[in-house]
C-alpha positions as CSV (number, residue, x, y, z in Angstrom):
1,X,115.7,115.8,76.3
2,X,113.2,115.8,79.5
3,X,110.3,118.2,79.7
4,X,109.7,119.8,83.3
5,X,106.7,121.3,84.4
6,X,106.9,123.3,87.5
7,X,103.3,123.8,88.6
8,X,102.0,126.6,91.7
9,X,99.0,128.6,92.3
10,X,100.1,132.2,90.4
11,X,103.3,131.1,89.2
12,X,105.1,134.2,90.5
13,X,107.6,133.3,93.5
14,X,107.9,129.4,94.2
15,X,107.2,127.9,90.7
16,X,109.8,130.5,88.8
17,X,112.5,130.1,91.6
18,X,112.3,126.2,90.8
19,X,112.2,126.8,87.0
20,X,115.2,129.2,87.9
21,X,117.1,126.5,89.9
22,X,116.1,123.5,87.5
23,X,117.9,125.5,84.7
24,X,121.1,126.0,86.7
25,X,121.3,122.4,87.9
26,X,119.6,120.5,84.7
27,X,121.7,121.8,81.9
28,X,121.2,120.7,78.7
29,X,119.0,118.0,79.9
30,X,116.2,119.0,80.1
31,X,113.6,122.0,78.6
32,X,112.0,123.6,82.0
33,X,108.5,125.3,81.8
34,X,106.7,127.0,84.9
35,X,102.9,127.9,85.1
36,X,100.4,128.8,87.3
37,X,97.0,127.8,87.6
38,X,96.1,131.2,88.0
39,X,99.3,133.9,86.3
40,X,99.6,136.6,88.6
41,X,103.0,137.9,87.4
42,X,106.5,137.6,88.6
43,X,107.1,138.6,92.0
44,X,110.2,141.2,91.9
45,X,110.9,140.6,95.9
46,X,111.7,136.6,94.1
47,X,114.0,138.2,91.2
48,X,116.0,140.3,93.8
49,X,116.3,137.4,96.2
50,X,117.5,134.7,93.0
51,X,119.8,137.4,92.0
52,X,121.7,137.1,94.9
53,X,122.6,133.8,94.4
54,X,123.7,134.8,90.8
55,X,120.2,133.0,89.1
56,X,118.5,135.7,86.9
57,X,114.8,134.8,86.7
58,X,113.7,138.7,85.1
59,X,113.2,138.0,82.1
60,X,110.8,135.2,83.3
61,X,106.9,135.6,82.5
62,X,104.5,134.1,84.3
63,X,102.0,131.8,82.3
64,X,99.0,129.8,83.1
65,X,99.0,125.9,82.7
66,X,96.4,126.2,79.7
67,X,99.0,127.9,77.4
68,X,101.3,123.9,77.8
69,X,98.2,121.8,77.3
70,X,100.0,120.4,73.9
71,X,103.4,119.0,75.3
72,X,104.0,116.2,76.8
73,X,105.5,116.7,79.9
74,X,108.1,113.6,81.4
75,X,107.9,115.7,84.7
76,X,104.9,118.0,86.4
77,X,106.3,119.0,90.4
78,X,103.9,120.7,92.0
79,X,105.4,123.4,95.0
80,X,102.1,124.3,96.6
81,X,99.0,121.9,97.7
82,X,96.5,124.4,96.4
83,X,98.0,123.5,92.9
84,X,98.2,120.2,93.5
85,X,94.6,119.9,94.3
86,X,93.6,122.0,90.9
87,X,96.6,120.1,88.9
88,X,95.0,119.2,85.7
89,X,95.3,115.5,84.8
90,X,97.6,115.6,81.8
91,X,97.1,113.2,78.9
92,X,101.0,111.9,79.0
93,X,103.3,109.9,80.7
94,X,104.2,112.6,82.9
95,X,105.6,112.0,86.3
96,X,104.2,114.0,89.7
97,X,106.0,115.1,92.1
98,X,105.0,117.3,95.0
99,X,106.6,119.3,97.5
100,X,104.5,121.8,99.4
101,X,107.0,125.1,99.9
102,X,105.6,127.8,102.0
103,X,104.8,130.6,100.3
104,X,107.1,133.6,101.0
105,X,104.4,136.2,99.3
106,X,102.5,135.7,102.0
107,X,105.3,137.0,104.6
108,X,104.7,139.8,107.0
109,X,106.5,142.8,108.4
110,X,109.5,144.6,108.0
111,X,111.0,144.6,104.0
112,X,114.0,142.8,106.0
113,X,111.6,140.5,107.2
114,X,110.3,139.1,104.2
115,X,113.1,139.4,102.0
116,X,114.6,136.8,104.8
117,X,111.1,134.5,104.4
118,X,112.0,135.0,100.8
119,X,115.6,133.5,101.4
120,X,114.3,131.1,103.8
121,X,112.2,129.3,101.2
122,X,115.0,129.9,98.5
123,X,117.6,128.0,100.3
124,X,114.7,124.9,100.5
125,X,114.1,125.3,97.0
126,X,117.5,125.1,95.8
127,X,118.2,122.0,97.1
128,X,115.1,120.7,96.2
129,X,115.8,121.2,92.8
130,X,119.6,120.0,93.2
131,X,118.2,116.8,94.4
132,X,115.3,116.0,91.5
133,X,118.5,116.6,89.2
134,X,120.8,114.2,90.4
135,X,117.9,111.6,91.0
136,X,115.9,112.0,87.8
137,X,118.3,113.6,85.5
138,X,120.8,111.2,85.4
């Protein structure tokens, strides 16, 4: 079985929607893992927006990269450049991957407003993750 890591600054909205969406599409092939380089918690505007599309991330945590410094990772996909840049060099055969989503924590105005930043960057994620699965998961 593959070992994904999904790597992003705080791990609260981008990384744990992947790790969500990796889950749904991966199966039983493969044992997904998200972390932070910093943990700043689980977003709850990015539970309520995965919920709608039936994934339930709640009962996700949000860890920092130190606490999977003994596996050995097939896959590390970094979702933001910052943790790209600050992505430790792991001591495995681990494939990167990088993909650079915008960060919808970062939206401004109305609640309407963000939650639809929120969806925006769902919708890109999803299909993200559909695609690694069928390409690397085969």
């Amino acid at each position: 079985m593959k070992k994904i890591l999904v790597l992003c600054t705080g791990n609260s909205c981008r990384s744990q929607m992947a790790e969500g969406y990796l889950r749904r599409f991966a199966g039983d092939k493969a044992q997904i893992y998200s972390a932070g380089v910093e943990a700043h918690g689980v977003n709850p505007r990015a539970i309520a927006t995965m919920a709608e599309d039936d994934v339930d991330i709640s009962g996700h945590t949000s860890n920092n990269i130190a606490e999977y410094a003994g596996i050995d990772f097939d896959f590390v996909i970094t979702v933001c450049d910052h943790a790209k840049e600050r992505c430790p060099v792991f001591p495995s055969h681990a494939r990167q991957f990088h993909h650079n989503f915008p960060d919808p924590a970062k939206a401004t105005g109305t609640e309407a407003e963000i939650m639809q930043a929120f969806r925006a960057v769902r919708v890109v994620i999803r299909e993200y993750c559909r695609e690694f699965v069928e390409r690397n998961l085969k």
